[in-house]
N, C-alpha and C positions, 0 to 999 in steps of 0.2 A: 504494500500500500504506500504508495510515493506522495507524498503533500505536495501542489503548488505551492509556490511561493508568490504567487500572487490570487487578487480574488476572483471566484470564479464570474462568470458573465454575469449569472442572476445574483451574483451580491453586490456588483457594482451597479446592475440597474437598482436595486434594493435601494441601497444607498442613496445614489441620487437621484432616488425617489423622493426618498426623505428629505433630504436636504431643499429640495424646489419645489414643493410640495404648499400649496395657499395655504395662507393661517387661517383659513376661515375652514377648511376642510381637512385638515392636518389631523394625524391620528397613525401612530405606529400600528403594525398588527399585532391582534390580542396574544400572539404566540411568539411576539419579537420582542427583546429588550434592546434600545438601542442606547445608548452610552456616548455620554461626549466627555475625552480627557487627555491631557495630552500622555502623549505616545512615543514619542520619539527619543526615550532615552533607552530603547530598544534595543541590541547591538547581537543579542542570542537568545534564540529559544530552548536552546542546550540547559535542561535542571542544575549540569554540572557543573556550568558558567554561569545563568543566568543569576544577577543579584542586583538588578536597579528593576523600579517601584512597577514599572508596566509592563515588563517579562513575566516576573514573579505571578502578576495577574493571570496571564497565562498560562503560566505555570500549576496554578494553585486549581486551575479548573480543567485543567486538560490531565493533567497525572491523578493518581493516588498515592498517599505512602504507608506506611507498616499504621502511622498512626496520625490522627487526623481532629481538624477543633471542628466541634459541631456548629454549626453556623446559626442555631436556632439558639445557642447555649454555649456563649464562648465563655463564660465564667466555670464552665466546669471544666475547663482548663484538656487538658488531650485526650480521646475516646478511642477505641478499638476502630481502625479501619481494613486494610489489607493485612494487618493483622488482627485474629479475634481475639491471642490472649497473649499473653507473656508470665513469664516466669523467672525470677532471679535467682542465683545460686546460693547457698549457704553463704559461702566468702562474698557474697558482691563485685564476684569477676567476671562474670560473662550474664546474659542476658537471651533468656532462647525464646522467641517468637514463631510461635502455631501461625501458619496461614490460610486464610479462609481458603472451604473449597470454593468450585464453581466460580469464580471470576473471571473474567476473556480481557485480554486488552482490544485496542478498535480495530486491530486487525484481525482478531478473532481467535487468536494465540491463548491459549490458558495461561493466567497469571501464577508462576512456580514461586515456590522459594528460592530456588536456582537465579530466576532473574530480580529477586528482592537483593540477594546477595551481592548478584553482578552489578546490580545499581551502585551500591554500595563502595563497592572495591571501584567499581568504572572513576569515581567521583575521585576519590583519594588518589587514583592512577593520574587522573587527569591533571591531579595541581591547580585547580582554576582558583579563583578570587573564593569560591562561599568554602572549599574543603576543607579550612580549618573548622567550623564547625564540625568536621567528623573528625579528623587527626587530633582534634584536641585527646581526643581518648584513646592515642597510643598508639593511631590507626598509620601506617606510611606505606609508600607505593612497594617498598619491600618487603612489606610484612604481611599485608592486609589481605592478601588470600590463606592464611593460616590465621588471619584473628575473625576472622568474617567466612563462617564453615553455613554448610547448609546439608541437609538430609531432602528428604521426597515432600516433606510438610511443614518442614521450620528452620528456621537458620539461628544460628548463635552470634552473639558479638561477645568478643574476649575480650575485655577491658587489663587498659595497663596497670588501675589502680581501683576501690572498690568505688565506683562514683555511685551518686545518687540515683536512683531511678530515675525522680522526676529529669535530673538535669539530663541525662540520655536521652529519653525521652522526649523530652521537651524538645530538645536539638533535631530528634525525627521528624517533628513536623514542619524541620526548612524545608526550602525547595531541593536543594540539595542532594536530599535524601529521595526525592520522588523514583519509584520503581518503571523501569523502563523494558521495554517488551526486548531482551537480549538476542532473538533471531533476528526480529525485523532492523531491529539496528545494527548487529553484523551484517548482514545483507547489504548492508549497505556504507559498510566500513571501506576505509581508504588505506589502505598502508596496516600501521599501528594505530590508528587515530584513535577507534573504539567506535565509528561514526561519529565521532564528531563535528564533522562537516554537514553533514546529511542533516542532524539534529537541529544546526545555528536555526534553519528554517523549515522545519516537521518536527511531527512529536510521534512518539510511541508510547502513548499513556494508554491508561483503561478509566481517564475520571468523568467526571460526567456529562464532558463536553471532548467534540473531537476539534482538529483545526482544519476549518474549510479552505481557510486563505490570512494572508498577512501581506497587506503592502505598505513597504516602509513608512511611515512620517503620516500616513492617507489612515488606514483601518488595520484592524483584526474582525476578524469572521469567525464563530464558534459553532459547531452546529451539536446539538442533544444526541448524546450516546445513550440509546434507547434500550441496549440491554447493559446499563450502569447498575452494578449490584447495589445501589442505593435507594434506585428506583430513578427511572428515566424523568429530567428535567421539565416542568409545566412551559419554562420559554424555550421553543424550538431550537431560534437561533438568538445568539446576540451579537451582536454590531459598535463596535469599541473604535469611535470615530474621533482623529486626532484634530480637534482644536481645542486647543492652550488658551485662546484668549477666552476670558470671562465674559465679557460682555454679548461676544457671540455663541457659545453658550444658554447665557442667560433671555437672548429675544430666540433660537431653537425651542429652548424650554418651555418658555412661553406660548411659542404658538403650537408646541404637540409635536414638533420636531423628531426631539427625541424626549428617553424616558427621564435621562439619569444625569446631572449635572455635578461634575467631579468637580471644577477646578474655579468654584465661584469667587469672586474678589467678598472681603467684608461689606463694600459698596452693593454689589449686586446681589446678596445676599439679604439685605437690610431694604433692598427696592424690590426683588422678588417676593418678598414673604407678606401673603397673603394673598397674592396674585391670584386670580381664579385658577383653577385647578392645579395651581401647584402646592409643594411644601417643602421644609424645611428638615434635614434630620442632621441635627450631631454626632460627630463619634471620638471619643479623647484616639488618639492616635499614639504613637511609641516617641516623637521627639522629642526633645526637652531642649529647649534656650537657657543655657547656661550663663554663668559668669566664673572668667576663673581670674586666680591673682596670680602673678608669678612669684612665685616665691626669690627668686632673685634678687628682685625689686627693696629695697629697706625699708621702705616704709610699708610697703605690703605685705612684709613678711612679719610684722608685727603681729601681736596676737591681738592685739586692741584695736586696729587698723580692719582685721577680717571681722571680728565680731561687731566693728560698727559698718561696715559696708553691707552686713545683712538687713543692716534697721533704714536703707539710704535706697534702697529700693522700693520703687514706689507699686507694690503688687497689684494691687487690686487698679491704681489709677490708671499703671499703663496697659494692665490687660481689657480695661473697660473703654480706655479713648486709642489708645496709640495701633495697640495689638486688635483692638474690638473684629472678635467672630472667627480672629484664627490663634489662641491661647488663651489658656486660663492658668492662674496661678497653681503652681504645683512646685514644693518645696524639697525633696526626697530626689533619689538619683535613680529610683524605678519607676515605672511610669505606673498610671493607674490601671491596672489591669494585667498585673503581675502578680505571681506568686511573692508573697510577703513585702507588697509596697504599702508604702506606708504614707499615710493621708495627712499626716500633723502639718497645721503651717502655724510654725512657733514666734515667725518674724513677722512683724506689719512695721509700713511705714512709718517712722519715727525719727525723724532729724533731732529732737531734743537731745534723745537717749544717747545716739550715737555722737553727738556729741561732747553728749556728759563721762561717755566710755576714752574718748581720746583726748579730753582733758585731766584724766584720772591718769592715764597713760602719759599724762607728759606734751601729748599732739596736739598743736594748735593751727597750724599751717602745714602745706607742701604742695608739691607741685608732681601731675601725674603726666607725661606725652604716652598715650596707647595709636595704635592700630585698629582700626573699625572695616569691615569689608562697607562696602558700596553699594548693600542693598539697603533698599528704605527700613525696614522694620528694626534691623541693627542697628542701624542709624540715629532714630526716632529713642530707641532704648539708652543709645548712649549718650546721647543730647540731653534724656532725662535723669540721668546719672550724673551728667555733668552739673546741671541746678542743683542736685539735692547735695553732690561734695562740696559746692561751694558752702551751702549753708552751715558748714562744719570747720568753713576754713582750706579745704582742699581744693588747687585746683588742676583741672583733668583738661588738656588738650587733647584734641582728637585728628587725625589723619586717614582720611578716607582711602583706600586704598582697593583693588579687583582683588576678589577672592580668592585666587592665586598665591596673588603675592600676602596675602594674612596669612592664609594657610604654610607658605612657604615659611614665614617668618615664623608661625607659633609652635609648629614643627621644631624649629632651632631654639626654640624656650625663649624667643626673641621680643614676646608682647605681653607687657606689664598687664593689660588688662583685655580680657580676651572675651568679646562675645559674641555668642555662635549658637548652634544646637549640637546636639548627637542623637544616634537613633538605634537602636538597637540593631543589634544582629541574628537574632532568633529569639524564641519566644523561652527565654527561660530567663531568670532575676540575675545569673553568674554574667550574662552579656553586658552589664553595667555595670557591677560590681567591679568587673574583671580590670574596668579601663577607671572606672573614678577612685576605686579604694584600693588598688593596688600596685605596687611598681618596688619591686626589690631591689633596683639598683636606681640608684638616682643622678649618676652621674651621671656627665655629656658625652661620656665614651660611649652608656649603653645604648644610647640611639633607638630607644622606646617609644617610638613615635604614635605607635598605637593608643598606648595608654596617655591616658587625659590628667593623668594625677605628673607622668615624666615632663608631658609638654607645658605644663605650669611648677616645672620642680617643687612637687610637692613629695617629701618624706615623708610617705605613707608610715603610720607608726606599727613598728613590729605587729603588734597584738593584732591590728587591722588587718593589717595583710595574711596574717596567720588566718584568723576568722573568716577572710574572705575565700579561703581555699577552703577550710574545713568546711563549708556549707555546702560546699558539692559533693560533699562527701558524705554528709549528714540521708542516713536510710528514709528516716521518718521521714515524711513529708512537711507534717505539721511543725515540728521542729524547726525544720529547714527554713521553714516560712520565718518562723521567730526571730530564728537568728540571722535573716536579713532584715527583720524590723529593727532589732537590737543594732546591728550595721547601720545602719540609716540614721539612727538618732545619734549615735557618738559622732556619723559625717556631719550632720548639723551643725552640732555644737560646735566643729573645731576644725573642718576642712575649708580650706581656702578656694574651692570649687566650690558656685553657690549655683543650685538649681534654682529657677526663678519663673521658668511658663513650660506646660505641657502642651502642645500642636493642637487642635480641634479640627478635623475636617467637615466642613458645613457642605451638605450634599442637598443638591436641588432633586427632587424630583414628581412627576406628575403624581396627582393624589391616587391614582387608580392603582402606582403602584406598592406591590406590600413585602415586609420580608427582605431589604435592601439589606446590604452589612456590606460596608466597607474591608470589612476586617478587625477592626479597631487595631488596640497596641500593639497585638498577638500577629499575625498575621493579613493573608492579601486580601483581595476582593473574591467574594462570593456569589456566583452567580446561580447556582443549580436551585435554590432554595424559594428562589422569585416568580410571589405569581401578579397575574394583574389583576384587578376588579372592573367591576362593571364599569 
């Protein structure tokens, strides 16, 4: 089964159908969901590569994996999918996963253990961008056909250490991990590649959509895989049409265009709602708008300095005017919708206090030059930063700079005051843990650039960093949770990374339709689950 790489005749008539279609007459079909978002940061539909926000989309609904979030129920956190059970060992070294019977991928292949396996091992062989997600647990292109074993029903993962369940777990439901139909994709292998040419542009899933078509930067085409062991899809097909601009978007929407309105501005958001037949849905998302200090800095590396720049933050004002409809305050360095995140917001704007903290301390004046990337919303934040240190005496020059060159610079521990976002890397509480509260060596030799704690030289303190590994290790689950709440509170108190807004995605869509999910913190967008009404 070969996938075009482009869409077929009747989805482009489809389309721009829709697209030119009178607002007075306008109306998708009750079996299509049509979707407008941008698209073009597209580059693979490879599981094994793919890791930016509109692949993953694809990804999430065209594959299955061993284990999967319910879309009707994402707080109960991972469910039984292409796998129905699992089992952990006495010592907590391996992990053996039952595979349902009776599952086909779209080509009509029965879904084995054998190719849950080879997904598995393909991914770490391959080295792409998301495999550290699986190598984190010992897994390398040397070893991983003797850690990742399979029989006629189930496969094992041999873990290098005794990790948590959840945190394994959790990590299976990247894309990453998606099970891939092992004939059809030899079939069509190049060399050694594994198909991975074949893959950039076709899929070989069994999820509950198959891929009709994909053309670059224009659409995606999904069409309902009718024997989906989940039960075949209520929208036939859907239609994932790349415009980025808001505004067009937002009059689509309007007149019945399409269903689904991804990528609304605060503006268009606040002038659509109430619109006839449309509405509005929230969903907290995994980002977080940080603020970090550099610890290099002398006056920021103060303790009185970090505990008054908590109180100089103005939460609630700039997520209500500045940020208004994409953040809301969230104080904690897991997002909400995480195993053991944590909801306290113990800081509110207070210029007296922090004052009165760096006048105890000795601090009455200084002078800060940061780095600001060039986009408005940074911008807007640090302009608001800038009023409130005056009111204390400090004052903060700012230098606008392209994204690039901040990142370039905060990479080399180079910007006293850093603001930006981070976003997770799969759905388990260790993916932020890992980068905010931990960094073993803190020198400039270790070139830790991942972590968020090295590139603000922050000296994660022993106990921290210890705690943050033992919690992947922690069996219990409920536990686990705990002791990333207990994490979280001590980062509060005393970490020079100050979380300060959680992302909100504000999604348009027609009122007829129901069942939408973005995904939220957790994972991508969910299509299979969508029905329309009358």
């Amino acid at each position: 089964m070969r996938m075009r790489h482009l869409l077929t005749p009747r989805a482009i008539l489809l389309a721009s159908a829709l697209a030119i279609a009178p607002a007075a007459y306008a109306e998708t079909p009750a079996d299509t969901l049509v979707v407008a978002h941008a698209i073009d940061d597209i580059i693979s539909l490879d599981p094994a590569q793919t890791f930016e926000f509109a692949g993953n989309d694809v990804n999430n609904n065209t594959y299955s994996r061993l284990v999967e979030f319910d879309p009707m129920d994402l707080d109960a956190g991972f469910q039984p999918s292409l796998a129905e059970s699992w089992e952990v060992s006495d010592d907590g070294m391996s992990i053996t996963f039952r595979i349902r019977d009776g599952v086909t991928f779209h080509s009509g292949n029965p879904v084995r253990a054998e190719d849950a396996a080879w997904s598995l091992q393909r991914a770490v062989k391959l080295d792409q961008t998301p495999s550290f997600i699986l190598t984190q647990f010992g897994f390398t292109p040397e070893n991983v056909d003797e850690k990742i074993t399979f029989d006629d029903s189930s496969l094992t993962l041999h873990l290098d250490q005794p990790y948590a369940p959840s945190f394994v777990l959790n990590c299976l439901t990247a894309k990453v991990a998606s099970v891939v139909d092992k004939e059809l994709v030899m079939a069509n292998a190049e060399g050694d590649d594994y198909g991975h040419a074949w893959l950039n542009t076709n899929e070989a899933g069994s999820g509950p959509y198959t891929l009709a078509g994909w053309r670059p930067n224009e659409a995606v085409q999904l069409t309902a895989y009718e024997d989906y062991f989940g039960g075949a899809p209520e929208m036939k097909r859907v239609i994932v049409r790349n415009i980025p601009e808001s505004s067009a978007q937002r009059l689509l929407l309007e007149q019945g265009d399409i269903d689904v309105a991804r990528s609304l501005s605060p503006t268009d958001v606040e002038g659509v709602s109430g619109a006839d037949g449309v509405k509005i849905q929230d969903e907290p998302r995994g980002r977080m708008m940080y603020m970090g200090l550099n610890q290099k800095n002398e006056l920021l590396s103060n303790p009185a300095m970090i505990e008054a720049m908590k109180y100089l933050v103005n939460y609630e004002g700039i997520a209500g005017t500045l940020l208004k409809g994409t953040f809301v305050p969230h104080q904690s360095f897991l997002p909400k919708g995480y195993l053991g995140a944590l909801d306290d917001m113990p800081y509110s704007y207070d210029p007296e206090k922090a004052k009165q903290i760096l006048t105890d301390a000795g601090i009455t004046s200084g002078e800060i030059t940061t780095n600001v990337r060039d986009l408005r919303e940074y911008v807007d934040v640090a302009q608001a930063l800038q009023a409130s240190m005056a009111e204390v005496g400090i004052t903060l020059n700012i230098q606008q700079m392209t994204g690039a060159q901040v990142l370039d610079a905060y990479r080399a521990r180079e910007v006293p005051i850093f603001i930006g976002e981070w976003g997770p890397d799969y759905a388990d509480p260790n993916t932020n843990a890992a980068t905010f509260a931990y960094n073993p060596d803190n020198s400039d030799e270790a070139k830790a650039t991942g972590l968020l704690a090295w590139r603000n030289a922050y000296a994660v303190p022993e106990a921290m960093g210890q705690a943050t590994v033992a919690a992947t290790l922690e069996q219990d689950t409920a536990k686990r949770a705990d002791m990333y709440v207990e994490l979280q509170k001590q980062y509060q108190a005393e970490a020079p990374l100050i979380p300060m807004f959680q992302r909100i995605e504000a999604t348009g869509l027609r009122d007829n339709v129901e069942n939408w999910n973005s995904g939220r913190a957790v994972t991508s967008a969910m299509y299979w689950q969508v029905t329309k009404g009358e």
